[in-house]
N, C-alpha and C positions, 0 to 999 in steps of 0.2 A: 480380520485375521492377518490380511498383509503388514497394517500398522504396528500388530502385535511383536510381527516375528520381525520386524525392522528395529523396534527399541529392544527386544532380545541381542540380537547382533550387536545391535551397538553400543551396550552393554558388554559383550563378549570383547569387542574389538576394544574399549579400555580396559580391559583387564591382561588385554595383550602388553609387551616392554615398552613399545612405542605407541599406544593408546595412555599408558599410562604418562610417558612425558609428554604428550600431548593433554594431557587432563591436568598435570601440572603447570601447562604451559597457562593453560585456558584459569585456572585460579591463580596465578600470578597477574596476570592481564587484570582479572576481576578486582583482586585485592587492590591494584595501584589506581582506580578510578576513583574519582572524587564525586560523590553522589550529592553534591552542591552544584556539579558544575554538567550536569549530565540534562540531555536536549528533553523538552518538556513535550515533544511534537516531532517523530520521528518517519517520514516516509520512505519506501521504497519503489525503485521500479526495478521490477523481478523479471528480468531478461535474460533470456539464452534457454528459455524452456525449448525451443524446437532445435537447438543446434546440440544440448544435452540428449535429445529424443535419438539423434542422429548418429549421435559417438555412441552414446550407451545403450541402444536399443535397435538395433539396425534391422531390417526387416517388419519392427513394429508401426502403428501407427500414431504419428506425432502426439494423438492424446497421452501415448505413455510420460513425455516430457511436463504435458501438463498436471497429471497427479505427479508425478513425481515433483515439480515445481511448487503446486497446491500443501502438498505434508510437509514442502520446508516451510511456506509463511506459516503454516500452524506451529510449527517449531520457531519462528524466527518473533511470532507475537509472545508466545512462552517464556523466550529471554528478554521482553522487550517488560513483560511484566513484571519478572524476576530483578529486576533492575530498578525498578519503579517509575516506568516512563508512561504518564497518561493517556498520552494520545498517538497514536499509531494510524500510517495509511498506507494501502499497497493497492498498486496498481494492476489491475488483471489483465484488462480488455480498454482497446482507447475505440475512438470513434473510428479511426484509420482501419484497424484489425477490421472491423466490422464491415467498411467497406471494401476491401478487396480482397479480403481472406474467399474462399472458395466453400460454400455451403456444407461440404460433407468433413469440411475441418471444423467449423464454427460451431454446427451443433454439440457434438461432443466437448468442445471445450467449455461450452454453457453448463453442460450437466455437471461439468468439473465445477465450474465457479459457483454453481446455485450449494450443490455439496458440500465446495468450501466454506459458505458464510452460514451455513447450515450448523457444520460443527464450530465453525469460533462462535455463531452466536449460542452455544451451550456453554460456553466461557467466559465469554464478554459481552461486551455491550455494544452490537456490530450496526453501522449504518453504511448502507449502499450509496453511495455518494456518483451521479452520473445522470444521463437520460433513460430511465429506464423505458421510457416509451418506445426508443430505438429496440429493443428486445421481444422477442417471442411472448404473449400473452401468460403462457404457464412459468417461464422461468421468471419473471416479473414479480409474478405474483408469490414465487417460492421465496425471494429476496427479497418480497415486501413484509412474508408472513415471518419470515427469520427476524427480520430487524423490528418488527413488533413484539415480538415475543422474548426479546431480552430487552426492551424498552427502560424499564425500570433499575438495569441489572446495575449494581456498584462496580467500581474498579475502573479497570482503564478501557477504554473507548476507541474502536477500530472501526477506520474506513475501509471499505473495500471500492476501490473506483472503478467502474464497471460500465462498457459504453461511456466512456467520461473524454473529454479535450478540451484540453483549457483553452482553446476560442469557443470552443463548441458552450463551455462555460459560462463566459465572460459572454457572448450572446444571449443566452439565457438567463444571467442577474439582471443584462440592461432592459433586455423584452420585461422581465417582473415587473423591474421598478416603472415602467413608461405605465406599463398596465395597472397598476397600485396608483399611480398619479390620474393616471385619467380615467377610475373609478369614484377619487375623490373631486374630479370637474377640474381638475388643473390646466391652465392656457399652454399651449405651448412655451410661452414665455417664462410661466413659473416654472414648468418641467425642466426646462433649461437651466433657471435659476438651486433646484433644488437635486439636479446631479451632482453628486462630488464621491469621493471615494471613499470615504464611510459608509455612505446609501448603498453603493455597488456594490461593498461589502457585505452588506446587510441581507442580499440577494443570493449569495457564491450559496455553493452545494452543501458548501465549511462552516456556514455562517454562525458563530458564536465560539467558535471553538481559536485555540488559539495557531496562526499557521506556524511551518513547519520548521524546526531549529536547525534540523538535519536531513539531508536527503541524501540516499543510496542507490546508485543506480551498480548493478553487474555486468558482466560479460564484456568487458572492455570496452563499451560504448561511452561516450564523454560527451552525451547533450541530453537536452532536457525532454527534445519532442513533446513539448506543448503540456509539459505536466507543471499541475498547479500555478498556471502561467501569472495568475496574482497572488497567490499567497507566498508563492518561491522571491519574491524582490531580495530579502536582505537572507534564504538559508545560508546555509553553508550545507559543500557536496562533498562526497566522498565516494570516489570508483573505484571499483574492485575488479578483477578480471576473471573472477571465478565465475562461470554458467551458474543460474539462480541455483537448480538444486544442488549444486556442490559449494555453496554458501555457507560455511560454517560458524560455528558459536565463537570461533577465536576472530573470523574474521568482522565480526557483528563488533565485541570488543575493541579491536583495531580502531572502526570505524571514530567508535565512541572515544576513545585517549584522540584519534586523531581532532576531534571535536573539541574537545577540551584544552586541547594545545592552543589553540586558535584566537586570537583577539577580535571578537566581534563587533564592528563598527556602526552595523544599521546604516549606512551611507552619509553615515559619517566623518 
């Protein structure tokens, strides 16, 4: 019902004088992108959900920041489809969150995220990308049965990284590969011989998919905190100072022209 009466509103709010040149603005923006030149591999880190809880919700508790955080990525993978960009990844929960967040916040914001990959995976083709074993048994299992149940689904493909740290990562590809080699009787010598960063690759949460052209990070922060800490070597970033759910479709746009200005060199 609440979704319902949200796309009402905002609905209502373009039809207002300054809705409307904002809806002009936002197809101008569109029209001048170059859909040759647009990122094949989009992530975001969706920041400012508790400090958005804080200004727009005062007396409630912080979960409100996370639905409300939660129905922009369903809006933000919407445009990202609309656009034709394959591959999309948002970051919900890192391993840090997990460890010092305070239990009577963490629960709640699980039921947020199992809910959220719940409805993109009726839309898409949704993979939980993270340690899910760091997680509660039932929510696991809820984010195991989502991302099976649009397994097959066409269209574009979304990560949801969840309990996810890109060391926490990049331990986890190297533990794979050492255990894949000394399943096959490899010496220590060969195992040494047969790391390189293709294999390691071959291990990430990502593995096959292509990493990320563009990354999004909000709410005025300007660092990576440990996100996709191998597949980010050559993105390109783009900060925004807008709290996640006050993230709009012109600034999503923005992003993208900003991307496309850009000469990308791969370290070169």
């Amino acid at each position: 019902m609440a979704r319902w009466w949200d796309r009402v509103t905002g609905l209502v709010d373009r039809l207002r004088p300054t809705g409307l040149v904002y809806s002009t603005y936002e197809q101008q923006l569109l029209s001048h992108l170059d859909k040759e030149k647009l990122p094949q591999h989009v992530a975001v880190l969706a920041d400012g959900n508790r400090r958005w809880a804080r200004q727009n919700a005062p007396g409630q508790p912080l979960v409100a920041g996370y639905r409300a955080g939660a129905d922009r990525l369903v809006e933000f993978c919407g445009w990202c489809d609309e656009v034709g960009i394959p591959v999309v990844t948002l970051w919900v929960l890192s391993t840090d969150n997990l460890a010092r967040s305070e239990s009577d916040e963490v629960q709640p914001l699980l039921e947020v995220i199992a809910a959220l990959i719940e409805e993109l995976g009726e839309r898409w083709r949704v993979q939980a990308v993270g340690d899910l074993s760091l997680l509660p048994d039932a929510i696991a299992a809820r984010l195991r049965a989502a991302q099976e149940a649009g397994a097959d689904r066409a269209g574009m493909h979304v990560n949801v990284a969840v309990a996810y740290g890109g060391r926490h990562e990049l331990t986890d590809a190297v533990r794979s590969l050492i255990a894949e080699e000394a399943a096959r009787g490899a010496t220590i010598g060969q195992l040494a011989d047969r790391i390189s960063d293709t294999r390691i690759a071959e291990h990430l949460y990502t593995k096959g998919q292509p990493d990320p052209d563009l990354i999004i990070r909000t709410s005025g922060e300007q660092r990576l905190s440990g996100f996709l800490l191998w597949q980010s070597a050559h993105s390109e970033f783009y900060f925004c100072e807008a709290l996640w759910p006050d993230f709009r479709r012109v600034d999503f746009y923005r992003a993208l022209r900003s991307y496309e200005a850009r000469e990308r060199r791969f370290g070169r």
